[in-house]
N, C-alpha and C positions, 0 to 999 in steps of 0.2 A: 574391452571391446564388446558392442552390444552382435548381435547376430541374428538376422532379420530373414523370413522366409518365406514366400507370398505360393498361395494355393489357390485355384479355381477359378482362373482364364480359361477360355474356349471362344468357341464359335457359339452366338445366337442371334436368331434374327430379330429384326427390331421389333420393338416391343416388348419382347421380352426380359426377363430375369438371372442375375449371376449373382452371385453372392464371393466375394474373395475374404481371403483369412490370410493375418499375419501371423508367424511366432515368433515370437522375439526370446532369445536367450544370452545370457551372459551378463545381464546388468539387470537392476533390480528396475523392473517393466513399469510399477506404478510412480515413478520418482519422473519419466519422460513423458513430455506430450506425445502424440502422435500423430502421423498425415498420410495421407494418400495423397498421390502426385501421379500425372500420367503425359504422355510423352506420346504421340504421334507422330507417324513417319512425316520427317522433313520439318518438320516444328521443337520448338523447344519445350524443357519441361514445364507442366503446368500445374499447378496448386487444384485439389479436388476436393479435400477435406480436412480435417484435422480435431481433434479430442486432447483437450487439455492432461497437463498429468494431475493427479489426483490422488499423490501418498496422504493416507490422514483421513481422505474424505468419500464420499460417495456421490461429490458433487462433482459434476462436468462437464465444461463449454464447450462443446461443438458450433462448426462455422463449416461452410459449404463455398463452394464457388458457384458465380450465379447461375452458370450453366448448366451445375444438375442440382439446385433449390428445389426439393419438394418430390424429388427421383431417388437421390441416393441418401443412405439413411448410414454413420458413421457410428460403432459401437464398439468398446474395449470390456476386458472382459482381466481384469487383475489378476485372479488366481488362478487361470489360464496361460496368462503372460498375452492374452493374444487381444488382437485389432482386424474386427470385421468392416467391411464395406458393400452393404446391402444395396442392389442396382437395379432400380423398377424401369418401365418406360424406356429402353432403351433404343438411341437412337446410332444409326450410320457413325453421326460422329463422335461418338463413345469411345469406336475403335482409335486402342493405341496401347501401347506398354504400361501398367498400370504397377508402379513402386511403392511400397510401406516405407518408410521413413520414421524415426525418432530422434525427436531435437531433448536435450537437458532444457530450456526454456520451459515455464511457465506455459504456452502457445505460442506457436508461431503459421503463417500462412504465409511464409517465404523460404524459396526452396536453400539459399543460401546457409538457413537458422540453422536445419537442420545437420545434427551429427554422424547419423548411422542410415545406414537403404540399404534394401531388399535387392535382390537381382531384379526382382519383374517378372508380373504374372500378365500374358498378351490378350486381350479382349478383341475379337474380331466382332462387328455387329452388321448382319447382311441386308440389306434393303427388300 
């Protein structure tokens, strides 16, 4: 069992900046891709981002969903075990539940792929 822990949800108004943090413990962090996925009241889960895994290497695909392209910045960090999700520009609808996730796959940007999730760190963004 891997073991996923999401930090640094709050309240900001828009425009502004969050930065959230995974830890991941129990399985060996750099062998799993990684994603952020986020979930809005009364919608379903949605794909936000994702970082390849990268045992071996120092190489790494990250892929966005088109709706934060060029806002939210996707980063992992090996000998930490951990998975940032850096959030510029933020808008109204930003706000939602916002999960770490780890798939065993290579990458994936489907929330099915994945194996293990976080409880959820809550993003309100106020207008």
């Amino acid at each position: 069992q891997m073991q996923l822990v999401e930090s640094g949800g709050g309240l900001v108004q828009a425009g502004g900046s969050l930065r959230l943090s995974c830890v991941a413990s129990g399985r060996t962090f750099s062998m799993y891709s990684m994603g952020w996925f986020r979930q809005a009241p009364g919608k379903e889960r949605e794909f936000v981002a994702a970082s390849s895994r990268s045992a071996g290497s120092t190489y790494y695909t990250n892929s966005y969903a088109d709706s934060v392209k060029g806002r939210f910045t996707i980063s992992r960090d090996n000998a930490k075990n951990t998975v940032s999700l850096q959030m510029n520009s933020l808008k109204p609808e930003d706000t939602a539940v916002y999960y770490c996730a780890a798939s065993i796959r290579y990458y994936s940007d489907h929330r099915s792929e994945y194996d293990y999730w976080g409880q959820g760190t809550e993003v309100t963004v106020s207008s």
